[in-house]
C-alpha positions, 0 to 999 in steps of 0.5 A, a space after each residue: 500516538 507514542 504507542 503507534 510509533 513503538 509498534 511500528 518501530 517493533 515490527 520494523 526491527 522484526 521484519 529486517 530479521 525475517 526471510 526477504 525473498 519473493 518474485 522477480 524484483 519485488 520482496 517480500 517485506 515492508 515497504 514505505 508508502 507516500 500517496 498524493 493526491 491528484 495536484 501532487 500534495 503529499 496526503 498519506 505515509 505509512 508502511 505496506 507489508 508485502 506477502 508475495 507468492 511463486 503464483 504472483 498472489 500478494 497479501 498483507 497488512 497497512 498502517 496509514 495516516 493522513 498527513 495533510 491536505 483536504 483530499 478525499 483519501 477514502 479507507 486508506 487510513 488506519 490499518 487493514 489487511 490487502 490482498 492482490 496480484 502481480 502479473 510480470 512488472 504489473 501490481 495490483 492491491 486492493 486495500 480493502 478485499 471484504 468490502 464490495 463498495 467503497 474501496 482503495 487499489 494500488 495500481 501500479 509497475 515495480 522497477 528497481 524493486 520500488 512500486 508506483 503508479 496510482 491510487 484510486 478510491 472508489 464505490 458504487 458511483 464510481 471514482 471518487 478520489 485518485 492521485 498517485 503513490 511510491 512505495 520503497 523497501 
């Protein structure tokens, strides 16, 4: 855990050094995510990296943990790449681009630089789980 924590602090620090320029009012760097669930219990905190192309093509890595609640959070716990889009103030990631089932998407608008909406797992049988989330600069 101690070596989590010194990782995450690392690559903070690197990251406030790095270029913070992007599209509209959504930058390119690290944001800090919190996802509830759908009664609005706090579940999830971690950090999503944003890569955001002139194209609006968005890319990225998370590092997620689970913090409370018996919600069915789906992938969105540990670490991974993302991939997604933006179309104006629209932002679409999906946390889980290789996988054909069993997927997490944010879904959301970006206002003042932060990005909310919501966070949907899913798979073959459809939604499984959902709630909401708001990421900060």
């Amino acid at each position: 855990m101690l070596k989590n924590c010194v990782f995450i602090v690392f690559i903070l620090t690197f990251l406030t050094f790095c270029d913070k320029t992007g599209v509209g009012s959504l930058n390119n760097g690290v944001y800090a995510y919190t996802a509830y669930d759908s009664a609005g219990t706090k579940i999830v905190t971690g950090f999503l990296w944003l890569e955001i192309e002139p194209s609006g093509s968005i890319s990225g890595h998370w590092h997620l943990y689970k913090i409370a609640g018996g919600a069915t959070t789906g992938p969105q716990i540990g670490a991974g790449k993302l991939r997604g889009n933006r179309e104006d103030s629209n932002i679409w990631i999906n946390l889980n681009p290789n996988w054909v089932d069993n997927n997490v998407t944010l879904s959301g608008k970006i206002k003042n630089g932060i990005y909310k909406g919501k966070w949907i797992y899913s798979g073959f049988p459809g939604v499984i789980s959902w709630g909401t989330f708001i990421a900060v600069p």
